[in-house]
C-alpha positions in Angstrom: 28.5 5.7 -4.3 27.9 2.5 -5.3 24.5 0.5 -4.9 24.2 -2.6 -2.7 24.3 -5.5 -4.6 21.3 -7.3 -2.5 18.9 -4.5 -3.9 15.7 -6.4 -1.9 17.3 -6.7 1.5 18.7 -3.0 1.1 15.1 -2.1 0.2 13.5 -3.8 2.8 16.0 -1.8 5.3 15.2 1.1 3.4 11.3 0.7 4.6 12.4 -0.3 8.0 9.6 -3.5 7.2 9.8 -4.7 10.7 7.8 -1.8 11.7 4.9 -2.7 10.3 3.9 -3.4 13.7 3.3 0.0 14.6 -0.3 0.4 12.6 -1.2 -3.3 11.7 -3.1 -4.4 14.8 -5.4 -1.6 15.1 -6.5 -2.4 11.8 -6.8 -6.1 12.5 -8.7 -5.6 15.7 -11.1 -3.3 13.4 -11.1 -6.3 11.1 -11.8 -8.8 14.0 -14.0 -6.6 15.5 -16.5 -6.3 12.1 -16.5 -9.5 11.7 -17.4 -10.0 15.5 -20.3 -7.8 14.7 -21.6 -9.8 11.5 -21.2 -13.2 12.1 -19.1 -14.2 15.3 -16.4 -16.0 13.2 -12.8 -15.0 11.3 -13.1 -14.5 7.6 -9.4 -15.8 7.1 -9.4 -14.8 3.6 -10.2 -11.3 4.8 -7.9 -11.0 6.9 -4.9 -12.7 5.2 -5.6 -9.8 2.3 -6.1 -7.2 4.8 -2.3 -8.0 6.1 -1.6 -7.9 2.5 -2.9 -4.8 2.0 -1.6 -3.2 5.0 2.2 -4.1 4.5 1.9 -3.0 0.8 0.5 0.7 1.3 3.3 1.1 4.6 6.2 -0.1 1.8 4.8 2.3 -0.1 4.6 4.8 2.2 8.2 4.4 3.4 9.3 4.2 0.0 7.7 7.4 -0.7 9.1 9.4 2.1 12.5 8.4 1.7 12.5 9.1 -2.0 10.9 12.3 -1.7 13.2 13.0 1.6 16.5 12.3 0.5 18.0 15.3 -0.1 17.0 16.4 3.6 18.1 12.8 4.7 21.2 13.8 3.3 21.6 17.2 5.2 20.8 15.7 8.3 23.5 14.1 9.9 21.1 11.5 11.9 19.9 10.8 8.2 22.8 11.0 6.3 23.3 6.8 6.6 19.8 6.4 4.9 20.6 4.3 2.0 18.9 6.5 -0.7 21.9 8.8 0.5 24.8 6.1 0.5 23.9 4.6 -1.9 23.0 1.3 -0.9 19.6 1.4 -2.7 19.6 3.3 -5.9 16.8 5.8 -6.8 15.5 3.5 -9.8 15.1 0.4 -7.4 13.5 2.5 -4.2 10.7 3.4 -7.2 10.6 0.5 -8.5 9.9 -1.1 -5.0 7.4 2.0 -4.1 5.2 1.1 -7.2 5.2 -2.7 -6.6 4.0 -1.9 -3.1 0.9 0.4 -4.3 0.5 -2.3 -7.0 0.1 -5.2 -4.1 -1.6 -2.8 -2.1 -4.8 -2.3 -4.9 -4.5 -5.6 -5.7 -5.9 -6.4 -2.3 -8.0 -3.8 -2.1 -10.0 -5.0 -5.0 -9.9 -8.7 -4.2 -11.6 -7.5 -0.7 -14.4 -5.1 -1.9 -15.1 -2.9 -4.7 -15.4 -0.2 -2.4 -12.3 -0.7 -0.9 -10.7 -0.2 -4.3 -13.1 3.1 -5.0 -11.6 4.3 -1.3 -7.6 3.3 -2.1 -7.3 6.4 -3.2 -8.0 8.1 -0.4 -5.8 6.0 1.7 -2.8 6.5 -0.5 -3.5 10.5 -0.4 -1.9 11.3 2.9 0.9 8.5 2.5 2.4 10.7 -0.1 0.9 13.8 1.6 3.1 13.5 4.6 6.8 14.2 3.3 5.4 16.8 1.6 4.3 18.1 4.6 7.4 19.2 6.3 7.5 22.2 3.4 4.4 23.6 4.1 3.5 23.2 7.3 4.4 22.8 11.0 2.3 20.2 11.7 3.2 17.0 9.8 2.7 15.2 12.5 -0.9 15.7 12.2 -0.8 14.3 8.5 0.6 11.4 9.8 -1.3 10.8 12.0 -4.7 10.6 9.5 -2.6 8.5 7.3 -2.3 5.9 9.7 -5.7 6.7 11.2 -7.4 5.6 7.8 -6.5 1.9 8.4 -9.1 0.8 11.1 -11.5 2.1 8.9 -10.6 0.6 5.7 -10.3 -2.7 7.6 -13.7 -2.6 8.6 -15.1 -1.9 5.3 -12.9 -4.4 3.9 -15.2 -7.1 5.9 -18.4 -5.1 6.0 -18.3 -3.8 2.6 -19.7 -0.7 4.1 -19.1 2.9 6.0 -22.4 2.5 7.5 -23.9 -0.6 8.4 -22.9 -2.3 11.2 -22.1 1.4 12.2 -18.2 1.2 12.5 -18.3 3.3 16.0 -15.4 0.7 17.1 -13.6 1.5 14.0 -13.6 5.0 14.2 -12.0 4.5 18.1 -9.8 2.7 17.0 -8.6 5.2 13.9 -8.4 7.7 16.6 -6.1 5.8 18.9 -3.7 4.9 16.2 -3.8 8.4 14.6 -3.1 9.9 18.0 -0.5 7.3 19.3 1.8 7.3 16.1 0.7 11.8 15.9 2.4 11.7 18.7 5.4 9.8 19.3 6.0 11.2 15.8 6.6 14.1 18.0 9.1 12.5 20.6 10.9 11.1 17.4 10.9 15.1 15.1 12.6 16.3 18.8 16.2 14.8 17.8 16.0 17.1 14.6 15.5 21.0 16.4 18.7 22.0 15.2 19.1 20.3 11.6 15.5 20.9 10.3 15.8 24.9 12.0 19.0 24.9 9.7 18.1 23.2 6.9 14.4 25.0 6.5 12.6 21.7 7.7 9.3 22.6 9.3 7.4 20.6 12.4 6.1 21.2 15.7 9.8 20.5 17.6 11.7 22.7 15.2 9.0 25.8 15.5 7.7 25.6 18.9 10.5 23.9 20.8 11.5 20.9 22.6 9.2 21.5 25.8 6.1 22.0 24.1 6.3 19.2 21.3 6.8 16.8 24.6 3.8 18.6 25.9 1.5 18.0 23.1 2.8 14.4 22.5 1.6 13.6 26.2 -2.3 15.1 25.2 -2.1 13.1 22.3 -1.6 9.8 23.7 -3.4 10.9 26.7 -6.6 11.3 23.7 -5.3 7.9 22.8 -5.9 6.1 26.5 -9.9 8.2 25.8 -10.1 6.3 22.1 -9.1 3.0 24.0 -11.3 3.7 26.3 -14.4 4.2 23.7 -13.7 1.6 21.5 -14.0 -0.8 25.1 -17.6 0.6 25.6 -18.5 0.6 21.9 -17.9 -3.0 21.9 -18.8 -4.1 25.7 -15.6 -5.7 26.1 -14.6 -8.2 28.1 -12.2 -7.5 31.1 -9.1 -8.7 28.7 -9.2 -5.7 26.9 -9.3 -3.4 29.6 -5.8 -5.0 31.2 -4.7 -4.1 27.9 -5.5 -0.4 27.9 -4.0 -0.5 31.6 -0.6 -2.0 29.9 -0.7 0.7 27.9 -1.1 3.6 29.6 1.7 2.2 31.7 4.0 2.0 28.7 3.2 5.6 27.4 4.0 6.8 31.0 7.2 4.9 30.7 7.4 6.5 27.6 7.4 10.0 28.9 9.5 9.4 31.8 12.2 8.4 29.9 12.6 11.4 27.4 12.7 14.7 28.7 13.1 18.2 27.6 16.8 18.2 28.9 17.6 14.4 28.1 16.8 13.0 24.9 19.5 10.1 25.1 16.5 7.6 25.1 14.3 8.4 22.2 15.1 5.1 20.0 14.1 3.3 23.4 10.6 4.9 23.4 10.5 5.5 19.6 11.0 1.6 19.1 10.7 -0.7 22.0 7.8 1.1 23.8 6.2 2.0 21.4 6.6 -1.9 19.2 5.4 -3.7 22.4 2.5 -1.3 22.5 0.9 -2.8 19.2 1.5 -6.7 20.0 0.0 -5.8 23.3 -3.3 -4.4 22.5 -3.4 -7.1 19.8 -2.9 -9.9 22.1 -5.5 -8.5 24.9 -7.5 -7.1 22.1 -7.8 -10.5 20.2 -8.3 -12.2 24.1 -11.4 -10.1 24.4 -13.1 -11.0 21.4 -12.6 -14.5 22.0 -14.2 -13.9 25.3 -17.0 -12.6 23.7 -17.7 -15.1 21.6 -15.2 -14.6 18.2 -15.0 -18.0 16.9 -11.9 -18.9 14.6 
C-alpha cells in the first residue's frame, strides 16, 4: 500500500469534513439562542470560536473512529475502501491529524470560558467512547447519540459561562433532538452491516435485533426528536419561523422512512446523506429566522 501523497486532502476525506453539518447548527442555535437570552445581540467572537471548536472535536472524533476501526473497516467490504485500509492516509498522519484536531478543539475551549475548558473533557469522553462501543455493547448508537448531544450544551455555556443561569432549558431540547436525530439515523446507516458485523463479531442494534426492529426504533427516536423540537419552540416562545421549520422536518424524516424499508435498503446513502444534510441547514435557516423575529440583533 502506498500512502497518498496529498496526506491533508486524504485526511480530510478520511473525516468525511463536509459532514460537519450534521451536529453544527444545533449547537449554534444553542449559541444564538443564549445569547438571545442575555443580551439580544451575536457575540461574533463566540460564535466564530464555537465553529472552531465544533469542527475540531468532529475531526477528532472521525479521526478517532477510523483509527480505532480499521481493522473492522478492513473486514467489511462496504469499508474496505476507507483509506486507513488502502492506504491513502497512513496511520502516523491520521494521529497526527486526530491530535491537531483535540489540540484546536481545547484551544477554543479555553479562549471561550474556563469552564468550557474544565468541561472539554467530558465532551471528548464519548467521541472516543463510541468505536469502542461496538465491542461491548449493542447499543452504540446510544453513545453516539450523547456524544453529539453534549454540543448544544457546551455552546450555551460557551456564551453563558454557565450550566445554570439563564437556565439552558432550550439547550437541553436542543441536545435532545440532535442526540436522538443522529441515535437514530445511526441506526438506518448500522442496517447495511447485518451480515458483516454478525460475521465479523461487530455488535449494534441491526446486527442483534434485526433489520425490522432497528428501523422501528430509529422511527421513535426521531419521532422523540419532532417532541425536543417541539419543546425547545415553547421554551423559547418562538416565532412562527421556527415552527415551519419543525414541519419541514418532520416531512423530511417521513421521507426518510419511506424510502428505506426492511426489504429495500437500496436508498440508505439517500436518507443517510441528503435527508438527513438538508435537515441541519434547514432548522438552521428557520431557526436563525425566528430569532431574528424575536428580536436577535446581529
Amino acid at each position: 500500500m502506498q500512502t497518498s501523497s496529498r496526506p491533508v486532502r486524504s485526511f480530510l476525506k478520511l473525516v468525511t469534513i463536509e459532514h460537519s453539518v450534521f451536529a453544527l447548527p444545533f449547537a449554534l442555535l444553542a449559541a444564538l439562542s443564549a445569547m438571545d437570552a442575555i443580551g439580544d445581540r451575536v457575540l461574533w467572537p463566540d460564535l466564530s470560536l464555537i465553529v472552531v471548536a465544533m469542527v475540531g472535536a468532529r475531526t477528532f472524533a472521525m479521526a478517532a473512529n477510523r483509527i480505532i476501526d480499521r481493522r473492522i473497516d478492513a473486514a467489511n467490504p462496504r469499508t474496505a475502501g476507507r483509506e486507513l485500509v488502502t492506504g491513502a492516509v497512513s496511520l502516523r498522519t491520521a494521529a497526527i491529524g486526530a491530535g491537531v484536531s483535540v489540540a484546536v478543539f481545547l484551544v477554543a475551549a479555553a479562549a471561550l470560558d474556563p469552564l468550557c475548558l474544565a468541561l472539554a473533557p467530558i465532551a471528548v469522553a464519548p467521541l472516543v467512547i463510541y468505536p469502542y462501543g461496538k465491542r461491548f455493547t449493542d447499543l452504540p448508537h446510544v453513545i453516539l447519540g450523547v456524544a453529539q448531544a453534549v454540543a448544544p450544551i457546551g455552546a450555551w455555556v460557551a456564551v453563558t459561562g454557565s450550566l445554570s443561569r439563564p437556565a439552558p432549558g432550550p439547550a437541553l431540547w436542543l441536545a435532545l433532538a440532535v442526540g436522538t436525530w443522529i441515535g437514530g439515523f445511526d441506526l438506518i446507516y448500522a442496517s447495511q452491516d447485518i451480515e458483516s458485523d454478525r460475521r465479523n463479531g461487530v455488535r449494534s442494534t441491526p446486527a442483534r435485533f434485526g433489520l425490522r426492529a432497528s428501523l422501528l426504533a430509529s422511527r421513535a427516536a426521531h419521532v422523540v426528536t419532532i417532541a425536543a423540537l417541539i419543546g425547545y419552540g415553547m421554551a423559547v416562545s418562538a416565532s412562527p419561523w421556527w415552527w415551519v421549520g419543525v414541519a419541514a422536518t418532520a416531512g423530511a424524516f417521513t421521507y426518510e422512512h419511506s424510502i428505506v424499508r426492511p426489504d429495500d435498503l437500496s436508498r440508505v446513502n439517500r436518507a443517510f446523506f441528503t435527508v438527513n444534510g438538508a435537515v441541519g441547514l434547514v432548522l438552521m435557516v428557520f431557526g436563525v429566522l425566528d430569532l431574528a423575529a424575536r428580536g436577535l440583533a446581529a
